[in-house]
C-alpha positions in Angstrom: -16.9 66.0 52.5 -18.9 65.4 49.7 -21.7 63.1 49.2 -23.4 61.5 46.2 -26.3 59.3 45.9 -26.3 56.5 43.4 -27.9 53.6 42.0 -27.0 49.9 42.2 -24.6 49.4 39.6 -22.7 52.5 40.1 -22.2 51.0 44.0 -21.3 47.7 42.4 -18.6 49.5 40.9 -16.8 51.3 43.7 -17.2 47.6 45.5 -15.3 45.9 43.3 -12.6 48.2 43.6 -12.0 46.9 47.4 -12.3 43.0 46.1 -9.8 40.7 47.0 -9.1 42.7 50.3 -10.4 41.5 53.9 -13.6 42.4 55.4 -14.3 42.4 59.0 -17.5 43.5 61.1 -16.8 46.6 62.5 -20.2 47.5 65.0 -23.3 46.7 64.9 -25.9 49.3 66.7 -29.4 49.5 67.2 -30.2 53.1 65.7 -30.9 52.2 62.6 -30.1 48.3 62.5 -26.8 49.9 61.3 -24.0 47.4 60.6 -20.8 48.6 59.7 -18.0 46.7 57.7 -14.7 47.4 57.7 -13.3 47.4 53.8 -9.3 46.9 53.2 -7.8 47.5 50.2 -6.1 44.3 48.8 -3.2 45.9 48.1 -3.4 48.2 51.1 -2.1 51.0 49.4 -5.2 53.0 50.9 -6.5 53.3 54.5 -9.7 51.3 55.1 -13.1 52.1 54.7 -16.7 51.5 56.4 -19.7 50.4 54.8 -22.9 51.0 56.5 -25.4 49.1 55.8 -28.6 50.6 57.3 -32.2 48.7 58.6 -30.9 45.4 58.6 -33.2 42.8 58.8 -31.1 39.5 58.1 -27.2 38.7 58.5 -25.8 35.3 58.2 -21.7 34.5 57.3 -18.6 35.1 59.0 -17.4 38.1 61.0 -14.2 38.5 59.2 -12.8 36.9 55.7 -9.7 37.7 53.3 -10.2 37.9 49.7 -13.9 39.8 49.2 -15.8 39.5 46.4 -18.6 41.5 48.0 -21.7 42.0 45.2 -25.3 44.2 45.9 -28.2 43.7 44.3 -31.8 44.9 45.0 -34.2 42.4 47.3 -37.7 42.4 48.7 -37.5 42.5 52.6 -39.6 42.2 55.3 -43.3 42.6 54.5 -42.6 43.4 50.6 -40.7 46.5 51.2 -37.9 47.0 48.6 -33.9 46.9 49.6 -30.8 45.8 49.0 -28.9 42.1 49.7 -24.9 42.8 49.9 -23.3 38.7 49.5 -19.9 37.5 49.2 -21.0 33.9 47.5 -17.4 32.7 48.1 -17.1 33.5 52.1 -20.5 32.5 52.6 -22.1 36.5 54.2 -25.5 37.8 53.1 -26.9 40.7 54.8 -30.6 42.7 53.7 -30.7 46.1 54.6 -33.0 49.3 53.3 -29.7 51.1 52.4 -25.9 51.3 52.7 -23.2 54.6 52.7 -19.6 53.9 51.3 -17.3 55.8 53.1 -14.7 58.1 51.5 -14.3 60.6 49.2 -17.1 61.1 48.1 -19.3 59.4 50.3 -21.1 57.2 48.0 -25.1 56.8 49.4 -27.4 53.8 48.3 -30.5 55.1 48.9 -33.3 53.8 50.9 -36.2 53.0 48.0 -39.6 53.7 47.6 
């Protein structure tokens, strides 16, 4: 597998290539504050995917909604440190975390930032 970093508008873009497809909370677990979405294809001509979303520090929204329009944008969290706020405006789900992996092929990494 391979795995490649990138910045926020390169992530944007391999969201919006699962929008209009359902999203449902897969796990939550405590290493890490790690939540983990599952993505459908709206078409679902391809299997789903997970999104991680790592050191979560605030999740409000549903647990599962149809037609995403899932957007990421960088935040301040906790205490000033930088991140990242993934939002579906429409479905009403916000979630700040320090950083998120895309499964797939590649594996597409949001790191964690300075």
């Amino acid at each position: 597998m391979t795995v490649k970093a990138c910045d926020v508008e390169e992530f944007q873009k391999y969201l919006e290539h699962w929008s209009g497809g359902a999203v449902s909370l897969n796990s939550y677990r405590d290493d890490h504050d790690r939540l983990i979405l599952r993505l459908e294809h709206p078409t679902a001509s391809e299997e789903p995917v997970g999104l991680s979303l790592f050191y979560c520090t605030y999740l409000a929204g549903p647990v599962r909604w149809e037609q995403s329009a899932l957007t990421i944008k960088t935040c301040s969290r906790q205490h000033g440190a930088r991140g990242f706020e993934l939002s579906d405006a429409t479905a009403g789900f916000v979630v700040r975390c320090a950083s998120a992996s895309l499964y797939g092929e590649p594996e597409i990494v949001l790191p964690e930032q300075p």
